[in-house]
C-alpha positions, 0 to 999 in steps of 0.5 A: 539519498538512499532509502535506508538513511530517510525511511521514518523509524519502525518501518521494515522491508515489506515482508511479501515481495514479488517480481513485480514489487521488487521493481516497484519498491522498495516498499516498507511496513510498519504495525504500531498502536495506529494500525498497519503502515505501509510506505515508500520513499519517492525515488527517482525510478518512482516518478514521471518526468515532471518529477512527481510519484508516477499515479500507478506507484500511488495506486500500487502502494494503495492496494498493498495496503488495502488488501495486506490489512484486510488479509493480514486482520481478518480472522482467519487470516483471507487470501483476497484477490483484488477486483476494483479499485477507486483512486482520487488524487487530491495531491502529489508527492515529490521526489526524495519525499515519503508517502505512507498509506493506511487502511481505516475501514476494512470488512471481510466476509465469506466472498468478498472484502472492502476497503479504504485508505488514505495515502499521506506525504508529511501531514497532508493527505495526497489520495484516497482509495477504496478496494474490493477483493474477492476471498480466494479458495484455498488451493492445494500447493501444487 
């Protein structure tokens, strides 16, 4: 099974990779009438040896969404550096299946963000998370 044959329509690679996401992923977004979308397709480098999404691949994915749709919304667009997370698990995601999350509550202001999001697999909501974020300083590149 690869990602590219089971990533749901629409869905492109996640436009700001890192090192660290680069080893997480592949993540995959997606902006439609619903808002930003962010996914991934459960691998086997994803999952602990029960065969389920590690947590930590679920915390990941919840604070790419929290903070990329806090950043990418705000006008104008912040720069925010994550400074607490809530994570609860109310489910699980099994290998080859998609996980999506979705920020429906976002507020920026001139110091810090708040966010919450669900992270769904299929119609079933398996996490809910909420975010706070510092407002960075814009700095001259160096």
């Amino acid at each position: 099974m690869t990602a590219e044959v089971t990533v749901p329509t629409g869905f492109v690679p996640y436009r700001e990779p890192s090192p660290f996401l680069d080893r997480v992923g592949p993540i995959y977004e997606r902006d439609d009438d619903q808002g930003l979308a962010f996914g991934i397709l459960v691998l086997d480098h994803h999952c602990n040896r029960r065969g389920i999404a590690h947590g930590g691949l679920l915390v990941t994915l919840a604070d790419v969404a929290l903070g990329k749709t806090s950043e990418w919304r705000s006008s104008p667009p912040a720069r925010l550096l994550t400074t607490g997370i809530a994570y609860d698990f109310v489910g699980i995601a099994r290998r080859g299946e998609w996980i999506e999350a979705r920020a429906d509550f976002y507020r920026v202001g001139r110091e810090l963000a708040f966010a919450n999001c669900y992270i769904r697999t299929a119609n079933k909501i398996i996490g809910r998370a909420s975010g706070q974020f510092k407002v960075a300083e814009e700095r001259e590149p160096r």
